[in-house]
ZATI-11241 format. One record per residue: x, y, z of N, C-alpha, C in turn. Coordinates in steps of 0.02 Angstrom, whole numbers, plus 50000, padded with zeros to 5 digits. Layout:
BEGIN
[r [X; Y; Z]; [X; Y; Z]; [X; Y; Z]],
...
//
This chain:
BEGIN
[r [50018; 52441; 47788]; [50004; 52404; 47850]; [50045; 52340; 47848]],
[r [50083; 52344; 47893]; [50128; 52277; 47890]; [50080; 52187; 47895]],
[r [50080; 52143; 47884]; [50056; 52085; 47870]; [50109; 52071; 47952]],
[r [50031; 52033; 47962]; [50043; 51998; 48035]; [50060; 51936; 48044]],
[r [50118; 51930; 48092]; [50167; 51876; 48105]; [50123; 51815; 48130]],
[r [50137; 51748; 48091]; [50128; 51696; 48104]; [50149; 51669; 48169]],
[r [50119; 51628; 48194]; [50135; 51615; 48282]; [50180; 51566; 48275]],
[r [50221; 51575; 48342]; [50285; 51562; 48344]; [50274; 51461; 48379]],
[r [50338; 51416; 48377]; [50340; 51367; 48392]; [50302; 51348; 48460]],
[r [50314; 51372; 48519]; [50283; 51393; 48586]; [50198; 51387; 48574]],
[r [50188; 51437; 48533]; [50124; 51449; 48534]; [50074; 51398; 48501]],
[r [50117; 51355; 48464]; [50097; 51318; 48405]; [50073; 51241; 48457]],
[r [50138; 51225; 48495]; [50125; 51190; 48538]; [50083; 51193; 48598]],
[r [50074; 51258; 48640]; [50006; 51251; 48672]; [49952; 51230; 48651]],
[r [49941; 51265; 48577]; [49886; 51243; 48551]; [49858; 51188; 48552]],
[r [49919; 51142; 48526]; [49903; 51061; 48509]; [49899; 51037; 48573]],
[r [49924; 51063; 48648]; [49913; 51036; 48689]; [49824; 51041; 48711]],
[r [49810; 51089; 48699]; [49740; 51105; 48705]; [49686; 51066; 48684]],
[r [49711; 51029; 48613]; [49654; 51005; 48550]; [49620; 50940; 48596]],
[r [49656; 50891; 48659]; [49612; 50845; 48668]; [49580; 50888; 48726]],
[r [49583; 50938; 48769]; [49532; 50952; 48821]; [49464; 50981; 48780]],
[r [49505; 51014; 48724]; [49434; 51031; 48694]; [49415; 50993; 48652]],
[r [49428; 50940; 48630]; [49399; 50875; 48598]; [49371; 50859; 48642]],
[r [49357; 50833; 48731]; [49364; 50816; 48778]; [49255; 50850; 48793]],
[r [49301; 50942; 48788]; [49224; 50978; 48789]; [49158; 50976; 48755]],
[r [49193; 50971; 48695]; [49161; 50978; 48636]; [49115; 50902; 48618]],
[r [49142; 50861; 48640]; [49131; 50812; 48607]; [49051; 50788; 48576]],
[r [49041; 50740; 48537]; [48957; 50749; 48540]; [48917; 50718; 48587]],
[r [48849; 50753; 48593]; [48809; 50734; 48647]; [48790; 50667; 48669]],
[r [48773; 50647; 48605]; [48772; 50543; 48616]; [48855; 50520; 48625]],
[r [48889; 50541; 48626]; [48968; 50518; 48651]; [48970; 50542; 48736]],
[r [48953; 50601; 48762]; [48947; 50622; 48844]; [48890; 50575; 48877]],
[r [48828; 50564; 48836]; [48804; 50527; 48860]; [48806; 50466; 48886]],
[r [48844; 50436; 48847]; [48884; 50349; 48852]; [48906; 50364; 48902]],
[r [48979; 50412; 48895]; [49020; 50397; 48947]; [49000; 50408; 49010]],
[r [48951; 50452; 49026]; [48920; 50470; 49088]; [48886; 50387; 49108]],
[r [48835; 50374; 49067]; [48810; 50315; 49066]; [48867; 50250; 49097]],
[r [48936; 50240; 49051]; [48979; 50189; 49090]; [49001; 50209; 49137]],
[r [49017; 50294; 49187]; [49040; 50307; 49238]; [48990; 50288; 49294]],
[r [48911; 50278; 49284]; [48857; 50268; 49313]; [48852; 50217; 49332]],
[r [48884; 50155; 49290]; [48867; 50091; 49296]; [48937; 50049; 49334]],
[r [49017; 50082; 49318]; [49067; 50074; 49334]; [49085; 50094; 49411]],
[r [49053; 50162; 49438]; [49050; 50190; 49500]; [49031; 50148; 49552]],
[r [48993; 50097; 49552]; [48967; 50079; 49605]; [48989; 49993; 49596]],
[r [49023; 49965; 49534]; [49052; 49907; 49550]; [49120; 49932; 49600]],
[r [49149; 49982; 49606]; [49218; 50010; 49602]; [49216; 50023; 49720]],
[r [49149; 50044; 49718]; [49133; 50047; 49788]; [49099; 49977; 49814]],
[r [49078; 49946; 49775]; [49070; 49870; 49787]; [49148; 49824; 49811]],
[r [49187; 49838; 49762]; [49223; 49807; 49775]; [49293; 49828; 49849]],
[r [49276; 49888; 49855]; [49313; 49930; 49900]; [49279; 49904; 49966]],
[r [49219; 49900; 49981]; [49182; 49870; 50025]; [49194; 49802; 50045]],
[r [49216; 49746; 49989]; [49222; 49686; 50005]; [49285; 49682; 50035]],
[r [49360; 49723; 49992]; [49394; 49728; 50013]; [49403; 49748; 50097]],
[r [49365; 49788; 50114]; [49378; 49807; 50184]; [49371; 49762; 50230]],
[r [49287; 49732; 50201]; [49282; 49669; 50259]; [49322; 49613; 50250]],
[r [49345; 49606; 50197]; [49393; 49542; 50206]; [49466; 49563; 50252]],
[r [49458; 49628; 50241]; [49527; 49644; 50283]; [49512; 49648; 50367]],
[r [49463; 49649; 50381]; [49446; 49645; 50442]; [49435; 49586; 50481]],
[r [49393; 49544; 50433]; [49394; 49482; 50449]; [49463; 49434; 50463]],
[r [49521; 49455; 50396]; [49555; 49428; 50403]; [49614; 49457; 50477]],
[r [49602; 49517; 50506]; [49625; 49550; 50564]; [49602; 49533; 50628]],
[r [49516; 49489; 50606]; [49478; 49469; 50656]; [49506; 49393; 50682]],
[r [49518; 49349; 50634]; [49575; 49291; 50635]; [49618; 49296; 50684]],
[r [49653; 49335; 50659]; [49719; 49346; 50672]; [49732; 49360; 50763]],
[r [49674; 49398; 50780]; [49694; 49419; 50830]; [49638; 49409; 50897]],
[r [49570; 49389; 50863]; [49484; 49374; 50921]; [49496; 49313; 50922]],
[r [49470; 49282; 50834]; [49443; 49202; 50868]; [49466; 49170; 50793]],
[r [49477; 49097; 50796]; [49495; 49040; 50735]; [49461; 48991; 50749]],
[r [49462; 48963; 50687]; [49440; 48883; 50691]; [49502; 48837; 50665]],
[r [49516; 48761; 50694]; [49588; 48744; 50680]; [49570; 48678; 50656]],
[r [49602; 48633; 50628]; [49572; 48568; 50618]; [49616; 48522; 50653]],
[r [49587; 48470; 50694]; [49654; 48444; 50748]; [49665; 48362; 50693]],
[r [49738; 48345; 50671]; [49719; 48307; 50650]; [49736; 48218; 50695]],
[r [49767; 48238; 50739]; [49788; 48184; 50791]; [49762; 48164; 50848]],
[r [49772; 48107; 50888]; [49705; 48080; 50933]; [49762; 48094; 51010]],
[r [49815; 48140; 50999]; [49826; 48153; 51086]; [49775; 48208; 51131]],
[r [49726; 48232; 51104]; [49677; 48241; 51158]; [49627; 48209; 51176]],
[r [49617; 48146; 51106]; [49558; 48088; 51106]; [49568; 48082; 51189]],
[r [49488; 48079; 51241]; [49437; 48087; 51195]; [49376; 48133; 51178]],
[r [49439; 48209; 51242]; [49401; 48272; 51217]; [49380; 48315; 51128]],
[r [49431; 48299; 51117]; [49460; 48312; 51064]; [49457; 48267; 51009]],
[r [49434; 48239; 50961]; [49442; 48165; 50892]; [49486; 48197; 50840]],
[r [49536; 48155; 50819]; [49563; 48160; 50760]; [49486; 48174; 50707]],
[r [49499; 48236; 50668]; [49455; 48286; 50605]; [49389; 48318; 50648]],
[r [49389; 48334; 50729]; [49372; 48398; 50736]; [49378; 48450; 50711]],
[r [49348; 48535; 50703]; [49391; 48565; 50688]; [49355; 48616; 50756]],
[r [49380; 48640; 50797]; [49384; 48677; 50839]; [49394; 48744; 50839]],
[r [49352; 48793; 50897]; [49359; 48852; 50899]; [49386; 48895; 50957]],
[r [49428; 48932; 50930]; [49478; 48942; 50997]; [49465; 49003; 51005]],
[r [49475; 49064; 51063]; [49456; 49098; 51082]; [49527; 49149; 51088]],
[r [49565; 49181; 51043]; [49642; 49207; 51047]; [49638; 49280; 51085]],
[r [49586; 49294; 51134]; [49622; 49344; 51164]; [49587; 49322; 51242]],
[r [49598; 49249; 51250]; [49579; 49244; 51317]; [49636; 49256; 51369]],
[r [49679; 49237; 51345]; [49746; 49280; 51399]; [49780; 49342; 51368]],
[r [49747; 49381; 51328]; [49759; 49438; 51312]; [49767; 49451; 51245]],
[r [49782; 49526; 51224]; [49778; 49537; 51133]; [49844; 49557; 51113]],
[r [49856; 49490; 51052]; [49932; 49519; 51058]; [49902; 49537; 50968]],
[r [50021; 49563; 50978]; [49998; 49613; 50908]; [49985; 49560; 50846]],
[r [49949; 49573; 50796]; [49952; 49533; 50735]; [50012; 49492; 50725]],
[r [50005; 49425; 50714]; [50050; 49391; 50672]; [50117; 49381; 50713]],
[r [50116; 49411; 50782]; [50194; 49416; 50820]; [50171; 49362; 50879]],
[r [50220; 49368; 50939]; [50218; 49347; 50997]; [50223; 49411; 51029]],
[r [50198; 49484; 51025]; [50189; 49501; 51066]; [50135; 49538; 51093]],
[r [50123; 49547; 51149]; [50068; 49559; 51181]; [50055; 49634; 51176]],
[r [49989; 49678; 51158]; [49982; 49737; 51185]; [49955; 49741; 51264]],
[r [49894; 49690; 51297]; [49896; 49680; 51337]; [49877; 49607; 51366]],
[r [49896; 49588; 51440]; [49891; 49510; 51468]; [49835; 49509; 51507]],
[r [49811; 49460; 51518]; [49757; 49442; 51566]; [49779; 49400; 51600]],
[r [49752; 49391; 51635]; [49763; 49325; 51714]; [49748; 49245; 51675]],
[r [49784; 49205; 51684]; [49779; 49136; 51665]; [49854; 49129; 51631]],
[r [49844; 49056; 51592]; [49789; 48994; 51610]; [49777; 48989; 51664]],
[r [49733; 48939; 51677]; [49721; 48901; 51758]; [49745; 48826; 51714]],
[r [49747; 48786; 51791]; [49762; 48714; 51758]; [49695; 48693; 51734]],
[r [49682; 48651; 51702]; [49637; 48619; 51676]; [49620; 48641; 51603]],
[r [49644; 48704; 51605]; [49617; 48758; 51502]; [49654; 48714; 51449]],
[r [49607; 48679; 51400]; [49643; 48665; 51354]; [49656; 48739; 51305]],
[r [49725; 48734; 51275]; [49761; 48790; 51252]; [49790; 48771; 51184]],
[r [49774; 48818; 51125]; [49815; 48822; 51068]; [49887; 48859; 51065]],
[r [49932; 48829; 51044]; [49996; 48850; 51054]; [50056; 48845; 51021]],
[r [50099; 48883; 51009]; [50143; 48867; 50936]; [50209; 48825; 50995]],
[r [50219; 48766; 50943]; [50290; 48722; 50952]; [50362; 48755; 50979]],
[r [50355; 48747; 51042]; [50423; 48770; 51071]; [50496; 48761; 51030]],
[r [50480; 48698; 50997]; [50534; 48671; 50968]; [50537; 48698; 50893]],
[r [50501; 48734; 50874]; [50497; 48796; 50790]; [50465; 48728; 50759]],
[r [50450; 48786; 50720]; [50397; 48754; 50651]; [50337; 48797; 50670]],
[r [50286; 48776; 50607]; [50237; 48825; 50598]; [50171; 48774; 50624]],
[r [50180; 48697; 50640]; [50106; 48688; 50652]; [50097; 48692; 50730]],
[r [50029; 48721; 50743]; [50017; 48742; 50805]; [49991; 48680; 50839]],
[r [49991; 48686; 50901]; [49985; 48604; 50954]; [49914; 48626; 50996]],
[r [49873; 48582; 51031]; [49823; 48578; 51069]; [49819; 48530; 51127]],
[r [49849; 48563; 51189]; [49847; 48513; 51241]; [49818; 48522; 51298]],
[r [49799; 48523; 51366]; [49799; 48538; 51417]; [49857; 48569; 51483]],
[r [49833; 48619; 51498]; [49887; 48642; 51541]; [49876; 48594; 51601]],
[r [49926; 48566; 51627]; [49945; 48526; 51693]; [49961; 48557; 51738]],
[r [50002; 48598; 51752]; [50029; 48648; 51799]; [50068; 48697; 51790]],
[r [50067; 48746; 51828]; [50088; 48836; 51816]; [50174; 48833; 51852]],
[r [50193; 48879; 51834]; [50276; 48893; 51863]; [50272; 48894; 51912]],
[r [50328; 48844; 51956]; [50336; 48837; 52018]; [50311; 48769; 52044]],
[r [50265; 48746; 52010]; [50243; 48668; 52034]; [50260; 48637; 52014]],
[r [50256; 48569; 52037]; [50301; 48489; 52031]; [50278; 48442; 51989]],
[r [50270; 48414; 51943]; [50236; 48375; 51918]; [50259; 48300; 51901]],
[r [50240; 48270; 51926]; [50268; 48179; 51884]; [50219; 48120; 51900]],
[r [50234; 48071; 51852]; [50188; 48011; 51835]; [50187; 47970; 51867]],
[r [50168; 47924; 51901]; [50187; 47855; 51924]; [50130; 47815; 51910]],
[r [50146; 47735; 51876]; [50086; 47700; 51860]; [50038; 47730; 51831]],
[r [50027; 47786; 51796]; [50007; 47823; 51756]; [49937; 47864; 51791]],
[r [49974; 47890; 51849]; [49934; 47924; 51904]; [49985; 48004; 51891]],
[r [49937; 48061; 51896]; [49974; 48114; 51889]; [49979; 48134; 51961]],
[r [50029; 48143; 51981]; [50039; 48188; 52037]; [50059; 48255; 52010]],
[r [50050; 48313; 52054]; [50061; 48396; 52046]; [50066; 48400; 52096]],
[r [50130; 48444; 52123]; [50160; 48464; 52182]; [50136; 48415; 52239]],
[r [50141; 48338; 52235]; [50144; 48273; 52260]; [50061; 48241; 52277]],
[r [50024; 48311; 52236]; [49956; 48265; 52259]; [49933; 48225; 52204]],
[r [49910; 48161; 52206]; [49877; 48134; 52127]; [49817; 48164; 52140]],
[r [49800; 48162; 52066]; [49744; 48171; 52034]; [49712; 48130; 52005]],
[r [49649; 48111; 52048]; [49617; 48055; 52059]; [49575; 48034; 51988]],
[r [49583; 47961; 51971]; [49541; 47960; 51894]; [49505; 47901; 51906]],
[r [49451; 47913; 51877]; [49381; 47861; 51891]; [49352; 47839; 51836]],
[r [49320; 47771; 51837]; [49299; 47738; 51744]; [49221; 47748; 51793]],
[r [49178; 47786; 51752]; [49122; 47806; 51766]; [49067; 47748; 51748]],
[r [48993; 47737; 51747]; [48938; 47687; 51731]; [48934; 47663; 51676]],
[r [48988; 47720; 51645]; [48971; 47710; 51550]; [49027; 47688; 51520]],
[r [49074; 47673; 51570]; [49151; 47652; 51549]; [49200; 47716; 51523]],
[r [49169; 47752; 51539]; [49220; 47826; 51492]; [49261; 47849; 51574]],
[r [49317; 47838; 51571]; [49379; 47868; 51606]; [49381; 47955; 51619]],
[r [49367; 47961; 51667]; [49376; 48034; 51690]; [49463; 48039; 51740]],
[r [49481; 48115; 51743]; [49538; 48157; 51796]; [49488; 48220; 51804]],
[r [49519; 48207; 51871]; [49491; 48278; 51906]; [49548; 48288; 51914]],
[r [49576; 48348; 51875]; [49625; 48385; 51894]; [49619; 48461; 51945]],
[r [49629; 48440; 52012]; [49601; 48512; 52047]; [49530; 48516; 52018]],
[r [49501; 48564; 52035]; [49423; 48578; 52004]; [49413; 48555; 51962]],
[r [49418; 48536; 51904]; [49431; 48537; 51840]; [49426; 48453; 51836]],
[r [49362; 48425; 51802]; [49347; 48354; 51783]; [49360; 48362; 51711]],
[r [49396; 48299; 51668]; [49363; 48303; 51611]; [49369; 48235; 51593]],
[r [49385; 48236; 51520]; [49369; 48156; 51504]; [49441; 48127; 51493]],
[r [49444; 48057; 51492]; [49515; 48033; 51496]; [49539; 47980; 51429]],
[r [49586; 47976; 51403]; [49604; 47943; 51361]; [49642; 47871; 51392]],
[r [49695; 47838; 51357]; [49716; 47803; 51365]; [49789; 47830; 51432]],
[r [49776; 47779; 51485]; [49857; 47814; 51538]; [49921; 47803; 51526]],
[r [49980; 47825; 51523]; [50037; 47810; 51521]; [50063; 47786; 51582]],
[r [50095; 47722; 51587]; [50095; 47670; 51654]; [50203; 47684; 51618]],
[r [50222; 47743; 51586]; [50301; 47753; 51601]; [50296; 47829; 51658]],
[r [50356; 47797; 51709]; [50357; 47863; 51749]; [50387; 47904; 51708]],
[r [50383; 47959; 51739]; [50401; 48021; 51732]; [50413; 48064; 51794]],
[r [50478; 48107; 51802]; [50478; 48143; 51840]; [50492; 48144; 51890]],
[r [50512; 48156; 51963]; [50481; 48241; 51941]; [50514; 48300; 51907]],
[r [50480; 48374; 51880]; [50502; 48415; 51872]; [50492; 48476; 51890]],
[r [50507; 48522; 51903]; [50468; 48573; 51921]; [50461; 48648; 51867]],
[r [50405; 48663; 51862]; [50393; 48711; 51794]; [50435; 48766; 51807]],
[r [50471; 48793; 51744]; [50504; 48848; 51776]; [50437; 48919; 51765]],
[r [50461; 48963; 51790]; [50439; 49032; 51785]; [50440; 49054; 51720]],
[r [50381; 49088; 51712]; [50336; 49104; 51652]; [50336; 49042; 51591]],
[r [50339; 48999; 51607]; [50318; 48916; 51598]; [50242; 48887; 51600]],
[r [50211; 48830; 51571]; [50167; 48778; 51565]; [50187; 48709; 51551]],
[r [50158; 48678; 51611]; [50160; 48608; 51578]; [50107; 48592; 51561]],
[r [50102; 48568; 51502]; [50054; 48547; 51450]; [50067; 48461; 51454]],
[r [49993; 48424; 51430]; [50013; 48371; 51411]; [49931; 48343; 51371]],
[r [49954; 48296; 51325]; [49868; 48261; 51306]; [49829; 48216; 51357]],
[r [49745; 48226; 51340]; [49702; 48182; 51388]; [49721; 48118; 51360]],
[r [49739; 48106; 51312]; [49770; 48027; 51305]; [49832; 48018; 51285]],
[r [49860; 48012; 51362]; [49921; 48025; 51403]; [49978; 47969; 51328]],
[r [49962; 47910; 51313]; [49990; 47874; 51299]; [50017; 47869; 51200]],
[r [49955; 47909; 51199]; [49986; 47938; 51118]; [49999; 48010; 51120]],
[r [50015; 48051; 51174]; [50019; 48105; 51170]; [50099; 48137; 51161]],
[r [50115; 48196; 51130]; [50190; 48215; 51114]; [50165; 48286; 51170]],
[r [50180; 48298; 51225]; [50188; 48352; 51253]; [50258; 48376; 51298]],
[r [50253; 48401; 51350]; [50301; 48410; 51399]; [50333; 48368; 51424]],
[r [50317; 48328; 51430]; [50358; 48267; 51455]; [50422; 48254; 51418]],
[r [50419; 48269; 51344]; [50451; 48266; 51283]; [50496; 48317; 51267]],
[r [50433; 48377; 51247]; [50470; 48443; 51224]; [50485; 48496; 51272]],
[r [50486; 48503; 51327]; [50483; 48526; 51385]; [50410; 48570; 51407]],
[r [50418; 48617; 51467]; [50382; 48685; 51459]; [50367; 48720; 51391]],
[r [50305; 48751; 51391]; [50286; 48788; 51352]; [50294; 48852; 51382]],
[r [50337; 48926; 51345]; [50340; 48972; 51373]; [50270; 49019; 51349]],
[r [50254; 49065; 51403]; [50183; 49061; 51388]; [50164; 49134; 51329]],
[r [50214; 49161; 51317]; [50209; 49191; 51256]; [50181; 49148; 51179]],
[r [50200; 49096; 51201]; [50182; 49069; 51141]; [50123; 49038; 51132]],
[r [50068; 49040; 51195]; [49998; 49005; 51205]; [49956; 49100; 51114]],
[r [49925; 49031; 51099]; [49900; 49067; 51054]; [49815; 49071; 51064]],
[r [49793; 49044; 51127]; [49723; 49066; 51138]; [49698; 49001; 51161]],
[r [49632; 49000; 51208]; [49603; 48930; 51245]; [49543; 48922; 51200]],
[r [49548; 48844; 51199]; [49503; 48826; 51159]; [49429; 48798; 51192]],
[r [49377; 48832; 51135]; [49309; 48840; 51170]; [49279; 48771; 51158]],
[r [49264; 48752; 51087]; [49224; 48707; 51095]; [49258; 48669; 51020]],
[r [49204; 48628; 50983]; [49225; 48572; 50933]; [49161; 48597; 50880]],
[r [49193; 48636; 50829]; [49126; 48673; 50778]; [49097; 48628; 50751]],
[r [49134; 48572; 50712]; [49090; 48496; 50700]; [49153; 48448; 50670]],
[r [49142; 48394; 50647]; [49187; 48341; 50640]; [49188; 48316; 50568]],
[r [49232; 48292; 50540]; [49253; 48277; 50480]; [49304; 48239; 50454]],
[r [49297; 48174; 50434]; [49341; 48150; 50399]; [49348; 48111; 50339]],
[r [49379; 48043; 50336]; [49359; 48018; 50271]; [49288; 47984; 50271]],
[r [49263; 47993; 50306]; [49212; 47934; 50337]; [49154; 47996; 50295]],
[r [49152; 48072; 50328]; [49105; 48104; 50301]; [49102; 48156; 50388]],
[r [49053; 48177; 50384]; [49030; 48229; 50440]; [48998; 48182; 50479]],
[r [49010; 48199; 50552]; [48988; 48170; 50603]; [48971; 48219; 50647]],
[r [48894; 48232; 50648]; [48852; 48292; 50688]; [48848; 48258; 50742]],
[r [48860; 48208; 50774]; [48847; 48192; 50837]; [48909; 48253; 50875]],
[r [48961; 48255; 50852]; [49001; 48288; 50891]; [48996; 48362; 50878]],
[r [48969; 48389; 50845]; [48952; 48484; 50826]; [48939; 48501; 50879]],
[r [48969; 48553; 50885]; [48942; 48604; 50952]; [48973; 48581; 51023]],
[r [49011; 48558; 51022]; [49023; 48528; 51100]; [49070; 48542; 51130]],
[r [49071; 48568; 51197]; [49111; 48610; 51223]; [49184; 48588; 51254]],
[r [49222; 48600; 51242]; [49285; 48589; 51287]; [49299; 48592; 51339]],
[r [49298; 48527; 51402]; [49314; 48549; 51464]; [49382; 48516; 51477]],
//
């Protein structure tokens, strides 16, 4: 009877490929148990964290494209507006554009004059501006004695019982800052244009300056003032208060 052949290189190596699945099978029972045990305990940090991940990704999509909060740090809307408000703006009130771009998937009707509006710098750069729209493309706008006229009518401003300075701009009352008594103007807005400017005309950097705002670049109207903050500390008198 011939003596049987030893297995060949091939075969030698499957083998050894084999030894950890069946190390793997085999293994002992208090060793499957552990590991079952750390897959038990590891499983559900692993969907924990997949979960947080999502909502932060949503939230951070929710930013981006529903609603923000901004911190204003300058007094050209004083005295709707205070230097260390931080304000909440509303980014799909003239429509939803795509993430992170200037462009729109779809538009809505507005501004009207009177909307104060968040809006990126015509002139580039990354910090975003907060002013009031003055007038839409096609109308006239200029200063005299620090009276606004729009398409030649002024817009009448009154120091109320309490000494606080109001403009009625068209429908639209709000509160008034300091006036700018340099003319200006006139100009007329071009098409798909805003003239923007601050309620306190006299420390304000708007249109008058940097021109029209083209209105791709309005990044959403602002609702109200979430609460106030500066070196001083928090000032709850102003929380919650709405933007007109």
């Amino acid at each position: 009877m011939s003596e049987q052949s030893s297995p060949g290189p091939a075969a030698e190596a499957a083998t050894a490929c084999l030894e950890p699945a069946k190390a793997g099978l085999f293994m002992p029972r208090a060793d499957r148990a552990f590991a079952r045990r750390a897959y038990q305990t590891v499983a559900p940090l692993g969907r924990t964290l997949l979960k947080v991940l999502a909502v932060l990704a949503i939230l951070t999509l929710g930013r981006s494209t529903l609603a923000d909060q901004y911190h204003v740090p300058t007094g050209s809307m004083w005295p709707t507006i205070a230097p260390g408000d931080r304000i909440l703006v509303d980014k799909v009130a003239y429509g939803l554009r795509v993430p992170l771009t200037d462009r729109y998937v779809f538009e809505r009707s507005g501004p009207s004059a009177g909307d104060v509006v968040l809006f990126a710098d015509p002139r580039g750069g990354a910090t975003l501006l907060v002013k009031r729209v003055i007038a839409l493309p096609g109308q006239t706008v200029m200063l005299r004695r620090g009276v606004l006229y729009v398409d030649g009518a002024a817009q009448a401003t009154e120091e109320l019982g309490d000494g606080t300075r109001v403009e009625h701009l068209g429908p639209v009352t709000h509160a008034a800052g300091e006036p700018d008594l340099e003319a200006f103007g006139p100009v007329v807005v071009p098409p798909g244009h805003l003239f923007v400017m601050g309620d306190n005309r006299a420390a304000s950097l708007d249109s008058r300056a940097m021109g029209a705002v083209p209105r791709e670049l309005l990044r959403g109207r602002v609702l109200s003032v979430v609460y106030h903050h500066d070196a001083e500390g928090f000032d709850l008198s102003r929380a919650l208060r709405s933007v007109d």
